[in-house]
C-alpha positions as CSV (number, residue, x, y, z in Angstrom):
1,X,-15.2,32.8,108.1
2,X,-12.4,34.0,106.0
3,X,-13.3,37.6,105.2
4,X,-16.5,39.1,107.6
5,X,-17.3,42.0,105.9
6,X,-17.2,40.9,102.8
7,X,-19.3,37.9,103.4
8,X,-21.8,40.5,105.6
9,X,-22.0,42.4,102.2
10,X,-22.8,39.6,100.1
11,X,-25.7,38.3,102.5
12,X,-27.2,42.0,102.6
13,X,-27.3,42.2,98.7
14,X,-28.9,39.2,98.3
15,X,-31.3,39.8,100.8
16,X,-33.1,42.5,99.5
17,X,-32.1,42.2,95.7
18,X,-32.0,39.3,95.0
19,X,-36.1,38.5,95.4
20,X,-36.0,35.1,94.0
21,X,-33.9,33.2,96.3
22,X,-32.2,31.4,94.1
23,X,-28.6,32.8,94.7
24,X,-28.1,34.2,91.2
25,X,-29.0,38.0,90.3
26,X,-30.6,38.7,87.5
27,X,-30.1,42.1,85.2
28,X,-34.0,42.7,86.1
29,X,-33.1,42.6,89.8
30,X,-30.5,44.3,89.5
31,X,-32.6,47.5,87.8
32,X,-35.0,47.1,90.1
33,X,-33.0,47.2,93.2
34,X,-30.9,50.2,94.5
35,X,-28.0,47.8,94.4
36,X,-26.1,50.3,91.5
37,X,-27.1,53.1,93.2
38,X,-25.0,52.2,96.2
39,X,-21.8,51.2,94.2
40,X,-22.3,54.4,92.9
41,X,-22.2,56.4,96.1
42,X,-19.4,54.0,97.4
43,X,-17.4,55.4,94.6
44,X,-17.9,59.1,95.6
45,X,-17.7,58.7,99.6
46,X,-15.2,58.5,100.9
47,X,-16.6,57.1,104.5
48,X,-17.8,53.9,103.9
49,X,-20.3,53.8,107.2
50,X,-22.2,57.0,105.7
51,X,-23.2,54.3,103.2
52,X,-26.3,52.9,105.1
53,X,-26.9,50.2,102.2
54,X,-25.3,47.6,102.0
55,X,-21.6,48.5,102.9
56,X,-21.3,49.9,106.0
57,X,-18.5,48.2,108.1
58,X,-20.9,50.0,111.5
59,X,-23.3,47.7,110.2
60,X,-21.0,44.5,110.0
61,X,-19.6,45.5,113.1
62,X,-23.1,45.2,114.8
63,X,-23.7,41.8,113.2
64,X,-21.1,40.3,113.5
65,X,-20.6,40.8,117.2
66,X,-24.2,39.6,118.1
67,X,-23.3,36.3,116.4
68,X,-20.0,35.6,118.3
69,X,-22.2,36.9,121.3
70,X,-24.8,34.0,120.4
71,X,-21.8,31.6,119.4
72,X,-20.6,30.5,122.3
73,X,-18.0,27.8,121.8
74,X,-16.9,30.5,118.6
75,X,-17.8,27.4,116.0
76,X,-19.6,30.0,113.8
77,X,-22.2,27.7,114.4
78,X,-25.3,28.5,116.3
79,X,-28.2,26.3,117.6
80,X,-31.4,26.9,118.9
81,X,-30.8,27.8,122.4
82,X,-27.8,30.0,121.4
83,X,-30.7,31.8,119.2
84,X,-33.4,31.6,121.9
85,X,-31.1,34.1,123.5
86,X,-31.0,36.8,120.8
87,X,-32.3,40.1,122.0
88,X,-32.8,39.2,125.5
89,X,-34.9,36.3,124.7
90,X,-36.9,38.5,123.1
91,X,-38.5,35.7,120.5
92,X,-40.3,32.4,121.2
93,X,-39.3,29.0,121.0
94,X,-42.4,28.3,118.2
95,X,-40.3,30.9,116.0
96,X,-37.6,29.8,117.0
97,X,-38.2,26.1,115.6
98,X,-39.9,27.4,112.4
99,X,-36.5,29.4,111.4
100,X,-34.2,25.8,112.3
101,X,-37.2,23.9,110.0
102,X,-35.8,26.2,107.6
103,X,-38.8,27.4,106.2
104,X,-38.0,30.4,105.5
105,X,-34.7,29.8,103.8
106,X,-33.0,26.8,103.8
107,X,-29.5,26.9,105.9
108,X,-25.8,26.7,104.2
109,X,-24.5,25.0,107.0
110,X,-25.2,21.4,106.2
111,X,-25.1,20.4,109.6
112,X,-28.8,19.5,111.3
113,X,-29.6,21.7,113.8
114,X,-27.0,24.7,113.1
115,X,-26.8,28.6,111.5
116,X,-23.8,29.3,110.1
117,X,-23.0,33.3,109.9
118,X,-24.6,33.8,106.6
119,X,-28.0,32.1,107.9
120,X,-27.7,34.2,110.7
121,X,-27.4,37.7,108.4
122,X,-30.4,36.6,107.0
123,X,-32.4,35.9,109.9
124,X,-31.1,39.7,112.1
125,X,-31.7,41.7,108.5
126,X,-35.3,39.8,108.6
127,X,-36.2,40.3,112.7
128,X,-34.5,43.8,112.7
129,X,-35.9,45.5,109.9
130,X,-39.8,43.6,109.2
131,X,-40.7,47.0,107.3
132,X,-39.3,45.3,104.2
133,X,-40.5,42.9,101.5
134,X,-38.2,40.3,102.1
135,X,-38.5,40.2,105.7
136,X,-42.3,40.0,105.6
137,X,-42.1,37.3,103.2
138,X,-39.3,35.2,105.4
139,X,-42.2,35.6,108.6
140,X,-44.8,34.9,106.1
141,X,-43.1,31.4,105.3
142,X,-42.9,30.7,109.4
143,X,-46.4,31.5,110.2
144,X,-47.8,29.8,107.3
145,X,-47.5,26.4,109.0
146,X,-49.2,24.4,106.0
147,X,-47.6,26.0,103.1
148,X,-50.9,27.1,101.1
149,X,-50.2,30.6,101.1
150,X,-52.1,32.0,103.4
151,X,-52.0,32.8,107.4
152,X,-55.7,31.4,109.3
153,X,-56.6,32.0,112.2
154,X,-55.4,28.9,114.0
155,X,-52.0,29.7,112.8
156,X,-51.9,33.1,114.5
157,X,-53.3,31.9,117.5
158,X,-50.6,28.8,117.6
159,X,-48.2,31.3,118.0
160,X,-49.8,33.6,120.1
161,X,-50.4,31.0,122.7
162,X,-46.8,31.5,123.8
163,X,-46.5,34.8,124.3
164,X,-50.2,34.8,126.1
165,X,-48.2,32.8,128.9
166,X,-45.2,34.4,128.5
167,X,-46.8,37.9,129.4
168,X,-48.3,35.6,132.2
169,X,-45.5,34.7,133.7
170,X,-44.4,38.0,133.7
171,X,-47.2,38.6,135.9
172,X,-49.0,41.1,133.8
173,X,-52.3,41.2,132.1
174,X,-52.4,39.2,129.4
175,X,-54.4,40.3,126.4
176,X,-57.0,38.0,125.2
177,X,-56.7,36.4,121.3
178,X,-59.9,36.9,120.6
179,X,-59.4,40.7,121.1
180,X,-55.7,40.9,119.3
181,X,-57.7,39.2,116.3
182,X,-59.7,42.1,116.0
183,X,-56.6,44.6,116.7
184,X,-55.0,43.0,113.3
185,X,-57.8,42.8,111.5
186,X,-58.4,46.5,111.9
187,X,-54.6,47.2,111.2
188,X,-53.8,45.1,107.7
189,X,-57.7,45.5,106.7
190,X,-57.3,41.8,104.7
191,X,-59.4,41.3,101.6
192,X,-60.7,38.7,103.4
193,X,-61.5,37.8,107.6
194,X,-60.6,34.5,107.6
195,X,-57.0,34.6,106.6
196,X,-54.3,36.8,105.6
197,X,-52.3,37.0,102.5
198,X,-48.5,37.8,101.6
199,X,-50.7,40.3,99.4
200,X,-52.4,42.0,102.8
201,X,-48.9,41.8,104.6
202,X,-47.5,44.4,102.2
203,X,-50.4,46.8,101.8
204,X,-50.2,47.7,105.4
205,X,-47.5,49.9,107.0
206,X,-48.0,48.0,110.4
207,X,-46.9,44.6,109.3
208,X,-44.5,44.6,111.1
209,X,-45.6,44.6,114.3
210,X,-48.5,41.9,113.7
211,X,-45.3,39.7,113.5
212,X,-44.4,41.2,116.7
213,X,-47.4,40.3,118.4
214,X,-47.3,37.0,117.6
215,X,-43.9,35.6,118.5
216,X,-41.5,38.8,120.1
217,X,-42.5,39.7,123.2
218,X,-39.7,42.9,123.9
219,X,-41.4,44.9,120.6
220,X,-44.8,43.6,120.9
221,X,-44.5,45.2,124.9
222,X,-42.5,48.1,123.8
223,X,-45.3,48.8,121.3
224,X,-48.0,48.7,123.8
225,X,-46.7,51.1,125.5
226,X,-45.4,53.2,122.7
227,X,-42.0,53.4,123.9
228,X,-41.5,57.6,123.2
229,X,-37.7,57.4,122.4
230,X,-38.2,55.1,119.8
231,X,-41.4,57.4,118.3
232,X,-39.1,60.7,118.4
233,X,-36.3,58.4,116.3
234,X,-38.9,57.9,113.7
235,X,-40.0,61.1,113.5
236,X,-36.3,62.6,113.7
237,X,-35.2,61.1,110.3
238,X,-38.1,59.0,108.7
239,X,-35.8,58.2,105.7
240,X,-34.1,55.8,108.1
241,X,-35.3,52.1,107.7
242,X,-36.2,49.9,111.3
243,X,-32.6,48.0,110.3
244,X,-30.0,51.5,110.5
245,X,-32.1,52.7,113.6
246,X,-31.1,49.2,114.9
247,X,-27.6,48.8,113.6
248,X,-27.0,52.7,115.6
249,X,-28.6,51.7,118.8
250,X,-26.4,48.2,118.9
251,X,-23.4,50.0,117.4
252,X,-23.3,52.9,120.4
253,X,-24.0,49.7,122.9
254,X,-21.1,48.0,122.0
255,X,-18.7,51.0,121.8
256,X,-20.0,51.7,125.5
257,X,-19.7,48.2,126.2
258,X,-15.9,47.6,124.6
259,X,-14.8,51.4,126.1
260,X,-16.0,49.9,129.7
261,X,-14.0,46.6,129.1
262,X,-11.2,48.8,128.4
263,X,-11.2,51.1,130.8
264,X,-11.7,47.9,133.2
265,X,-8.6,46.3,132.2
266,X,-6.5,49.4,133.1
267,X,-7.6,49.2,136.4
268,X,-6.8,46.2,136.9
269,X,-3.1,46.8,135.6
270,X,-2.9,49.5,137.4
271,X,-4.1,47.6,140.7
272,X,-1.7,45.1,139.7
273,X,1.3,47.9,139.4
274,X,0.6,49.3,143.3
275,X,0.2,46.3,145.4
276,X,2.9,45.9,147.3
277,X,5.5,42.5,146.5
């Protein structure tokens, strides 16, 4: 990867403007988008991370440091047990499959079995920030697991199954399927009770979390229990989207994390410096 935040840049455009897919913007997209709004404020700010679309480098720092976390041999490749790991193995191995079947977008790396970094941008912007159109479409595409559009029952409870055990083998209370059928059905309200439709996904606020429920364990759990720091968040700034709240949690962790590291390395020269010869 040549240039990191450049290529971070690109894949966030096309992500939420470009709603085709097909790697070309059109003038329509671009009208509809806020992509010329954000140029625009680039052009008058003169700190680049108080730019929360698009261009902040906080934002590439973030991503770009969980992949090379993930990437272990630093290939810019990752495979499915690099990705099993992301977010504390916070997702499960159903979803995990679905995402390398590339249903939901089809990889640029060209090698069977492997995310490159771009494919990877894709796939944190979708799982971090599932309030938006483009990520519900890119879980729509991996629960649909015949193609036809619409999400049955059978297909939810394929990929509840392994968080049901999962919360098992955490030796907690697992809740039924039956019952978190009716919990979804009372939060999308479909048109219809025997499936769901990309349609239903976007009329209800709490779309997000029925993707939750069905394949990541850490937010479906952290839900549950209405996790209070995250609700005061919300409330603090609701103009923030799921994805910034993210990109500052993970951006603070890793300046902890990197400040320890130093901090670690001094002792250890200064350790160094007093023993005795």
């Amino acid at each position: 990867m040549n240039n990191g935040p450049a290529e971070t840049v690109v894949c966030r455009i096309f992500f939420y403007v470009n709603r085709s897919g097909n790697g070309q913007l059109t003038l329509r997209e671009l009208k509809r988008g806020n992509l010329i709004a954000a140029m625009q404020h680039a052009d008058e700010e003169k700190d680049i991370n108080k730019i929360l679309r698009y261009f902040s480098y906080e934002h590439f720092y973030v991503i770009y440091c969980i992949f090379w976390e993930l990437d272990t041999d630093h290939d810019f490749l990752i495979d499915k047990e690099n990705l099993i790991r992301y977010g504390n193995h916070a997702l499960t191995y159903r979803i995990i499959g679905r995402i390398f079947s590339q249903v939901p977008r089809n990889f640029s790396s060209n090698i069977e079995g492997k995310m490159a970094y771009d494919d990877f941008v894709y796939f944190v912007l979708a799982e971090e920030d599932k309030s938006s159109e483009p990520s519900l479409e890119y879980w729509f595409k991996c629960i649909d697991l015949d193609g036809n559009g619409v999400i049955t029952v059978n297909e939810m409870q394929y990929f509840y199954e392994e968080q049901f055990h999962r919360i098992e083998c955490m030796s907690q209370e697992p809740i039924l399927f039956e019952d978190i059928l009716c919990q979804i059905v009372d939060m999308i309200k479909p048109e219809r009770e025997d499936y769901i439709t990309l349609r239903d996904f976007k009329g209800c606020k709490l779309s997000g979390h029925i993707f939750n429920i069905l394949f990541n364990l850490n937010k479906f759990m952290a839900f549950e229990t209405r996790d209070p720091f995250l609700i005061r968040q919300e409330r603090e700034d609701p103009s923030l989207t799921d994805w910034d709240r993210f990109a500052h949690r993970e951006y603070i962790r890793l300046s902890i994390e990197e400040e320890g590291d130093k901090n670690e390395g001094i002792e250890v020269w200064k350790r160094s410096v007093e023993a005795p010869f």
